[in-house]
C-alpha positions in Angstrom: -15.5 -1.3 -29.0 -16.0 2.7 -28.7 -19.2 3.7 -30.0 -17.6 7.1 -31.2 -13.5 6.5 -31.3 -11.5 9.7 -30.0 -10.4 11.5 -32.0 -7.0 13.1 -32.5 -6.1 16.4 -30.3 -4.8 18.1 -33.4 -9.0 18.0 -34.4 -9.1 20.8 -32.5 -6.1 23.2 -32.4 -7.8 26.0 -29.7 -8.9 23.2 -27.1 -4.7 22.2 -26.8 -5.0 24.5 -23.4 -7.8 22.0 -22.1 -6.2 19.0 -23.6 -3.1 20.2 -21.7 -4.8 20.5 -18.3 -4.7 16.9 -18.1 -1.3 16.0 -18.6 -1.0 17.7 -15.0 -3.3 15.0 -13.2 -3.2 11.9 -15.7 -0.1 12.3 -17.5 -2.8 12.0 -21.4 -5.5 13.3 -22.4 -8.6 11.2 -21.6 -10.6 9.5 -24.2 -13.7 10.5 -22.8 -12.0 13.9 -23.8 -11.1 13.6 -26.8 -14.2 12.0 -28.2 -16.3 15.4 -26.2 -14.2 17.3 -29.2 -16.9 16.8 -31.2 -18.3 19.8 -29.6 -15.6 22.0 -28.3 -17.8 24.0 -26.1 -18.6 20.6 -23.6 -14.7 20.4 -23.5 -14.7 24.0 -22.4 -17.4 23.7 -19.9 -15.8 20.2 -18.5 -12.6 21.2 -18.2 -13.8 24.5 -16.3 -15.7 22.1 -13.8 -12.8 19.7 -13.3 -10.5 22.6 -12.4 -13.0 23.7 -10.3 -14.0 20.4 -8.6 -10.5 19.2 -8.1 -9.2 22.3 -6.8 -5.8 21.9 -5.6 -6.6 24.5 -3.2 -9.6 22.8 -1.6 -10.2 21.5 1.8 -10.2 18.2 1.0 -7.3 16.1 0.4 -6.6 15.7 -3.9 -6.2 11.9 -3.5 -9.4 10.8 -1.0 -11.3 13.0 -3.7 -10.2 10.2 -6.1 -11.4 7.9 -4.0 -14.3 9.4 -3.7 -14.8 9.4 -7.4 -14.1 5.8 -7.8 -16.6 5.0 -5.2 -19.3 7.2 -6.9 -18.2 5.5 -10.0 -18.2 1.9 -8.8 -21.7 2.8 -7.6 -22.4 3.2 -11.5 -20.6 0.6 -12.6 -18.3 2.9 -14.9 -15.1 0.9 -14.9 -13.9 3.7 -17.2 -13.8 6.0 -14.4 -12.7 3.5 -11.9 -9.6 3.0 -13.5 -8.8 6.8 -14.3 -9.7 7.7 -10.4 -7.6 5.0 -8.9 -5.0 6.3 -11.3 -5.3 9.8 -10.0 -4.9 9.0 -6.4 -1.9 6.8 -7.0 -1.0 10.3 -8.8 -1.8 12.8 -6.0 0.1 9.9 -3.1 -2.5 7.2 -2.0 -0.7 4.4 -1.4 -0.8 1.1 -3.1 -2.0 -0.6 0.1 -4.7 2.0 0.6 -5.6 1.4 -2.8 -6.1 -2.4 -2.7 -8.0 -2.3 0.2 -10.8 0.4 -1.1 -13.5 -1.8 -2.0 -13.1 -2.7 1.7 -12.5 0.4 3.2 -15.0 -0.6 5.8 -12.8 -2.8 7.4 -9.3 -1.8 6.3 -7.1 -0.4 9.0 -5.7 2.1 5.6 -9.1 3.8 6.6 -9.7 5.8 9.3 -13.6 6.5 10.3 -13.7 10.1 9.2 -12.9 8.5 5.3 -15.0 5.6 5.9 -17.9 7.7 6.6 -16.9 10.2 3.4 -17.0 6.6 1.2 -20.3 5.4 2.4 -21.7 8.9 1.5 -20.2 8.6 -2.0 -21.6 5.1 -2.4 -25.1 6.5 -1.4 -25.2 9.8 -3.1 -24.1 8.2 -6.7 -26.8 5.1 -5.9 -29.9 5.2 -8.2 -32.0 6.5 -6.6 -30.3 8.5 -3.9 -29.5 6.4 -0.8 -28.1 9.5 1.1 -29.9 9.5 5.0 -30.9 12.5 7.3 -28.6 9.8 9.8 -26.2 9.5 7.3 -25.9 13.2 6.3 -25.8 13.5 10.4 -23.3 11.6 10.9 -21.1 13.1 7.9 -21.5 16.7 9.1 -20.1 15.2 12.7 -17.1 14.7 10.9 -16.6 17.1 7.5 -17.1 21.1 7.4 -19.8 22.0 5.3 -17.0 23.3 2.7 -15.6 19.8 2.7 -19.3 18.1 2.5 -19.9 20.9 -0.8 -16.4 19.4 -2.1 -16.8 15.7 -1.5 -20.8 16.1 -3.6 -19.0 17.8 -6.2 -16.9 14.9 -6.8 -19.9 12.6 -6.8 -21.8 15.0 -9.1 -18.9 15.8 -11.6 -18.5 11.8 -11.6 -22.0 11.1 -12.6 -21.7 13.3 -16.0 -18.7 11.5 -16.6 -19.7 7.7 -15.5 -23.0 8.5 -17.9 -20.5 10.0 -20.8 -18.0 6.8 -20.8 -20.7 4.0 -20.3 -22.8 4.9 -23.0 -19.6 6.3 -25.4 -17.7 2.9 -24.4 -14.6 5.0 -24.3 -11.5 3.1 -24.6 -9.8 2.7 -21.6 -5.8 4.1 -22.1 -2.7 1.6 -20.9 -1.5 3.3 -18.0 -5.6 3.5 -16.1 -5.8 0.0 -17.2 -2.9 -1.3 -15.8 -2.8 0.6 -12.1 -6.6 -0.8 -11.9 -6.2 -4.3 -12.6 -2.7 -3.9 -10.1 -4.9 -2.7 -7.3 -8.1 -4.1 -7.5 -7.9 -6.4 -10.1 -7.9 -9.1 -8.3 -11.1 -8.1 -6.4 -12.9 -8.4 -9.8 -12.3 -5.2 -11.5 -11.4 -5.6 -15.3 -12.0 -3.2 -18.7 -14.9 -4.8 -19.5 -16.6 -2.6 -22.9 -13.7 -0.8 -22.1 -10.8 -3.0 -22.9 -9.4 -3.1 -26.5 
């Protein structure tokens, strides 16, 4: 059960523009959004780093960043933003096999070793505390620009507000996230968990 239920978009008339920025990459407006209402300034100041971390004219692909941001976030444990990322790739044309296989990209031929490497950094970066190597920073700079490395931390940054915000909130996960993460990786173990209704 939510610890603070959203709360209707019409709450807040002059956030609609935010709200609306959504509908682009999710098709709704997240819960986690629509419970941050409650002070329309964090909206503001999300929404502004969400445009700007998931740049559609960034270096890095649109859906591995979603990838990324599920890894960070299964790092946390936030199956909030598990779902919502693995939604957004299938959203920005990941395929369903690539998605099945990503909690074992490792060994999944869907992976090549650039991505792998990319995925292990995510894993480290969002661990508490920081796993992230000199030899694993190494090995990602042998295989990302330094734009791309800046883009792939942002994910795992912007992803640790948000895997914080839903946890403690215990947003409620919305039907279509739910059901694209228990098709994919449901049947690794993922489910809503506090999430679910």
């Amino acid at each position: 059960m939510s610890r603070l239920p959203p709360l209707p978009p019409e709450t807040t008339p002059e956030l609609q523009p935010h709200f609306d920025f959504f509908l682009g990459t999710l098709g709704f407006t997240p819960n986690s959004v629509l419970t941050m209402q409650r002070k329309p300034r964090l909206v503001q100041a999300f929404a502004q780093l969400n445009a700007a971390v998931m740049d559609p004219a960034g270096e890095v692909d649109l859906g591995f960043r979603r990838l990324v941001g599920h890894l960070a976030s299964k790092a946390a444990g936030c199956l909030y933003c598990q779902a919502h990322t693995l939604l957004g790739a299938a959203n920005f044309g990941v395929s369903e096999a690539k998605l099945a296989d990503l909690w074992s990209y490792a060994h999944s031929p869907h992976y090549s070793p650039r991505e792998r490497v990319a995925l292990d950094f995510a894993l480290a970066a969002a661990a508490q505390p920081n796993a992230v190597t000199e030899a694993q920073f190494a090995e990602l700079r042998a295989h990302w620009s330094e734009g791309e490395i800046v883009e792939l931390l942002g994910v795992v940054a912007m992803f640790g507000f948000l895997n914080r915000w839903n946890d403690t909130m215990a947003t409620p996960l919305e039907p279509v996230p739910t059901e694209v993460a228990q098709r994919t990786v449901g049947a690794h173990g993922w489910s809503p968990g506090k999430h679910g209704g």
